[in-house]
N, C-alpha and C positions, 0 to 999 in steps of 0.2 A: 797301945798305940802301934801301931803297923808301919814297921822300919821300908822307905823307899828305896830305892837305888837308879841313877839314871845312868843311861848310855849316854854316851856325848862327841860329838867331832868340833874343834875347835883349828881356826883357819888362821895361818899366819900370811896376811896380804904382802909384807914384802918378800918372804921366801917363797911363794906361793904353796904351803905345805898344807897338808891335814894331820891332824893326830884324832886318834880315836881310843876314847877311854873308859871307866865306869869307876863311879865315887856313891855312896849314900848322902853326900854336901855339896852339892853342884856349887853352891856360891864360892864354899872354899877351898875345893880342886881349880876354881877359876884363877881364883886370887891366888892361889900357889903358883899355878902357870904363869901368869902376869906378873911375878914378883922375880921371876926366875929360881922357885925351889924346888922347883922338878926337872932333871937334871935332861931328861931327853928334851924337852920344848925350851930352855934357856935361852938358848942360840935361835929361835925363832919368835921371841916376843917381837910389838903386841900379838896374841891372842883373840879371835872374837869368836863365840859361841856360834854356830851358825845351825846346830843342830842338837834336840835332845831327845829322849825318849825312856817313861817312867816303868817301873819294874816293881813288883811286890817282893822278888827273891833274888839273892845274889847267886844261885845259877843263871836263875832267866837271863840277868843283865849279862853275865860275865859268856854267855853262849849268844846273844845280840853283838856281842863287841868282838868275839871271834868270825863271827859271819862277817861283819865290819870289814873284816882283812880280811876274807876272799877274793876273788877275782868278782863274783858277782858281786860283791859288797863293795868295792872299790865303785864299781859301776853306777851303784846304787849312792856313794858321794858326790860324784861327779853330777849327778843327774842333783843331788841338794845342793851343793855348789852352786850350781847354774841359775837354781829357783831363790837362793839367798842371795846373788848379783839383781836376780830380777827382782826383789822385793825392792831392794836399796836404791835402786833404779827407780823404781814407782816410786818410792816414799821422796829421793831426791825432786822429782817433776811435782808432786803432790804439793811437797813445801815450794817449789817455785810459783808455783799456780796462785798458794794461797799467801804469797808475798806479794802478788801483784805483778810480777813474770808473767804475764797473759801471751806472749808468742818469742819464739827463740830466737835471736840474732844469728845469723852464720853467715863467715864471711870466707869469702875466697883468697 
């Protein structure tokens, strides 16, 4: 069986932070973050996955999560960032639509 490893950036909404990581147990580097037993992200729970990406070797992953901290890899969060506010956004109107929310109130 052929061991995985994912990349990952995980977004703390109230600090507005990213970390950028790599695990072969994406479920339970999560739940470590969230539990506060990773000592750098403590201080920035909740956590929410906003991004992964799968690896068959832990060079590939661990040279994925170095470009991560680049200047262009910064850039390149920023831009999934934006696309993970826009999904939540859609998915937000999508469940309002299919509530029965058929037009927005806005008031002045």
């Amino acid at each position: 069986m052929k061991k995985e490893y994912y990349v990952y950036i995980l977004y703390s909404e109230h600090q507005k932070k990213t970390y950028v990581g790599h695990t072969n147990d994406l479920l339970r580097r999560i739940f470590e973050h969230n539990t506060g037993k990773v000592k750098t992200t403590k201080k920035y729970k909740p956590l929410k996955l906003i991004y992964k990406e799968k690896y068959h070797t832990r060079d590939e992953v661990r040279a994925r999560e170095v470009n991560f901290k680049t200047s262009t890899g910064r850039k390149k969060i920023k831009k999934i960032l934006i696309n993970a506010e826009m999904a939540e956004l859609v998915d937000l109107l999508r469940l309002a639509w299919q509530s029965g929310a058929r037009r927005a109130h806005w008031t002045q």
